[in-house]
N, C-alpha and C positions, 0 to 999 in steps of 0.2 A: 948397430947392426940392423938391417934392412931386408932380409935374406929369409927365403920359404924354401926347409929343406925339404925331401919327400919323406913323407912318415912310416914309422916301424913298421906300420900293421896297414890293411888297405880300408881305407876312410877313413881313419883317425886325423883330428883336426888338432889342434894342438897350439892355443896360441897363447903369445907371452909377448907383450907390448909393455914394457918400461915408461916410454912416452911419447908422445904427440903433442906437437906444439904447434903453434900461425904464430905470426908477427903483424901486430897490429902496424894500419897505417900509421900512427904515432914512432912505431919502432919498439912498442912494447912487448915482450914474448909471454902467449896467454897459454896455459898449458889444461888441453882438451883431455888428455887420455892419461894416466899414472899408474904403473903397476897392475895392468887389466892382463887377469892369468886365468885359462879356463879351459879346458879338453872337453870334446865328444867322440864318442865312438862310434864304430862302423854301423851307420843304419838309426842313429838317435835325430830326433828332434830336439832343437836346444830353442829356446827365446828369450831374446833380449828384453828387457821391459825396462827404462827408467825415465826419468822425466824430459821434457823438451828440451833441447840443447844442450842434452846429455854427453855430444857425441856418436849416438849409435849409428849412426848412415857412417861418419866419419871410421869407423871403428870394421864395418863391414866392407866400405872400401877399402881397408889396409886389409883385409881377410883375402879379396878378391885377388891383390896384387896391382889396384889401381892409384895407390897414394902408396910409394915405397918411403916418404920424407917422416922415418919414425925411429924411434930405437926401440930394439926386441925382437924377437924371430916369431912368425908363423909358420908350422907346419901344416902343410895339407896331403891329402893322399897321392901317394907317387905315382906322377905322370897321369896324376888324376883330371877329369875334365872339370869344370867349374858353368854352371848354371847359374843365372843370375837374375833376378827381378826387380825390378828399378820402383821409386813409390808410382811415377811414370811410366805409363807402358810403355814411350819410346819406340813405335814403331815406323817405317818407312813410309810416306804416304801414299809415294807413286807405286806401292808395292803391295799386290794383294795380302790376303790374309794368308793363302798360301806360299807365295812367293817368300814375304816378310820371316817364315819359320824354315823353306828350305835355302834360302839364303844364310842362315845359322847352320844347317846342319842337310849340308848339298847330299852327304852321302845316307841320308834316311831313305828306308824302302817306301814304298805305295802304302802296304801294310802295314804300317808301322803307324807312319801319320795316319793313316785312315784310324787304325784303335785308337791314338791321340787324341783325334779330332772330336771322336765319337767319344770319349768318354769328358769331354770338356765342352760337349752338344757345339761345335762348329763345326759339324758335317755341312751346312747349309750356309756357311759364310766361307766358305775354302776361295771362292772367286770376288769376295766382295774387297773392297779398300778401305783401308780407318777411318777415312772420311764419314764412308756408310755405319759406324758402328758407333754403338750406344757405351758408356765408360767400360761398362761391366764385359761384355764383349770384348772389349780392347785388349782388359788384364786377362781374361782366356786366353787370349792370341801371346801374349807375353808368358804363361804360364806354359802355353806346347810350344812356344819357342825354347822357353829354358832346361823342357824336359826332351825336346826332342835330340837335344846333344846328348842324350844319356848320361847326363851327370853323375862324379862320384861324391860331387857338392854341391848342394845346393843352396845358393845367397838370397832370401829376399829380403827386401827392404819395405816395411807395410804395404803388402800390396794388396791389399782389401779397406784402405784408408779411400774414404769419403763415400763409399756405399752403404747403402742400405741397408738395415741389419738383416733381412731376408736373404738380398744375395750375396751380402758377405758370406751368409750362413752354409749356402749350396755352394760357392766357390772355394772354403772352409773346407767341405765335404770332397769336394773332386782333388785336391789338395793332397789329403789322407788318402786318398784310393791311389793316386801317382806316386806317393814317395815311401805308401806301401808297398805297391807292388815292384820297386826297384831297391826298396831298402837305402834308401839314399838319405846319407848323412846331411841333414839340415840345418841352417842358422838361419831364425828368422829376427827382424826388429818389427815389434809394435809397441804401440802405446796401450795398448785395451788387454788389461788384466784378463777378464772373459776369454777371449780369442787368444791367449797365451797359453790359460790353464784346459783349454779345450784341445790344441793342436800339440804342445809342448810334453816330452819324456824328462823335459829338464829346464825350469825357468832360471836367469840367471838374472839378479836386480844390480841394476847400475846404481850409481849415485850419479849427484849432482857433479859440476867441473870440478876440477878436476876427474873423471872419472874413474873409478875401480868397479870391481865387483865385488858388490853388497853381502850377498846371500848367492847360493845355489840352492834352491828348492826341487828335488824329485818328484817325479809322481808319479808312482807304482803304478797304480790303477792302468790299464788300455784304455786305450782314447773311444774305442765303441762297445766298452763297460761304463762310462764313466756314465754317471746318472746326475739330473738337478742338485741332488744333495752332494755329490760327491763333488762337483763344481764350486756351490758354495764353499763346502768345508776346505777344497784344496786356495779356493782364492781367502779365506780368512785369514790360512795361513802364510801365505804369503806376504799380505798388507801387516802381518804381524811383525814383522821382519824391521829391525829398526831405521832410519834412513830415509 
């Protein structure tokens, strides 16, 4: 079964993947994904954390509805929109930075992108081209592209992978301010424990291929309570986790 129904409640995610398989050029069937079962609800942050070639990209494509070759159903929120961040920004190049966000989302007001822009500090690049822009800029423009759909999901895929730990740190932060202030149910994948137990309502650890899911780890705490210690002590416990 290959099939996203729409779910009970609105933003609840709800997925259950039996399996995923490729066929190797040999004709051999390697099986990526096994029994991967896990819910969020309306307005949580969840994160994926497990090792390289875990699957996870694989795993959030079959979330998105862009690899339906799997058995098990996803549910996602009905007639819900779906926001996406690639580890790529992937943006158009012959297409401004404004163009490239209202070409996702023709029907956003003036005011709408203008608070977007502004809270994402690309007031000042709205006429520029990717060409002109530095990495970190780029995932901005990918970031008020994916929220200016007004998502009732939001997918990304490491998108703070190969920056700096600085502006990871501030793009981290505008991050939390956008999917606060829309309450919008999020899945992200990283590899960086830190940046899991900082953004995350809910870490979820993969294992190796085949993959499942390891552990679910909560973390009560608010993400703009959580202090140095509370960081350490929530990532101790996690690496505690067997796997």
């Amino acid at each position: 079964m290959n099939d996203a129904r729409p779910a009970g409640g609105s933003g609840l995610l709800d997925v259950q993947v039996g399996r995923k398989a490729y066929t190797s050029t040999s004709g051999e069937r390697l099986d990526v994904l096994r029994d991967v079962r896990f819910a969020l609800r309306e307005g949580e942050v969840g994160v994926l954390v497990g090792p390289s070639g875990c699957g996870k990209t694989t795993l959030l494509r079959i979330i998105a509805g862009l690899d339906r070759d799997h058995d098990g159903t996803v549910v996602r929120p009905p007639d819900g929109r779906i926001g996406m961040v690639f580890q790529e920004p992937r943006l158009l190049p012959w297409r401004s930075v404004e163009d490239n966000v209202r070409l996702i989302a023709p029907h956003a007001t003036e005011s709408e992108l203008a608070a977007l822009f502004d809270v994402l500090a690309l007031t000042a690049h709205r006429g520029h081209f990717p060409g002109e822009l530095s990495l970190g800029l780029a995932r901005r423009v990918a970031l008020a592209r994916a929220f200016a759909v007004k998502p009732d999901l939001l997918l990304l895929d490491e998108p703070f992978v190969s920056l700096d730990a600085a502006l990871a740190a501030r793009l981290r932060q505008e991050l939390v301010v956008l999917v606060e202030r829309r309450s919008v149910t999020t899945l992200m994948v990283t590899h960086d424990l830190d940046e899991a137990v900082r953004l995350a309502d809910r870490v979820l650890l993969l294992s190796p291929r085949p993959s499942h899911v390891l552990a679910e780890v909560p973390i009560l705490t608010p993400r703009n309570r959580r202090t140095d210690d509370d960081i350490a002590s929530i990532k101790a416990a996690v690496a505690a986790h067997p796997g």
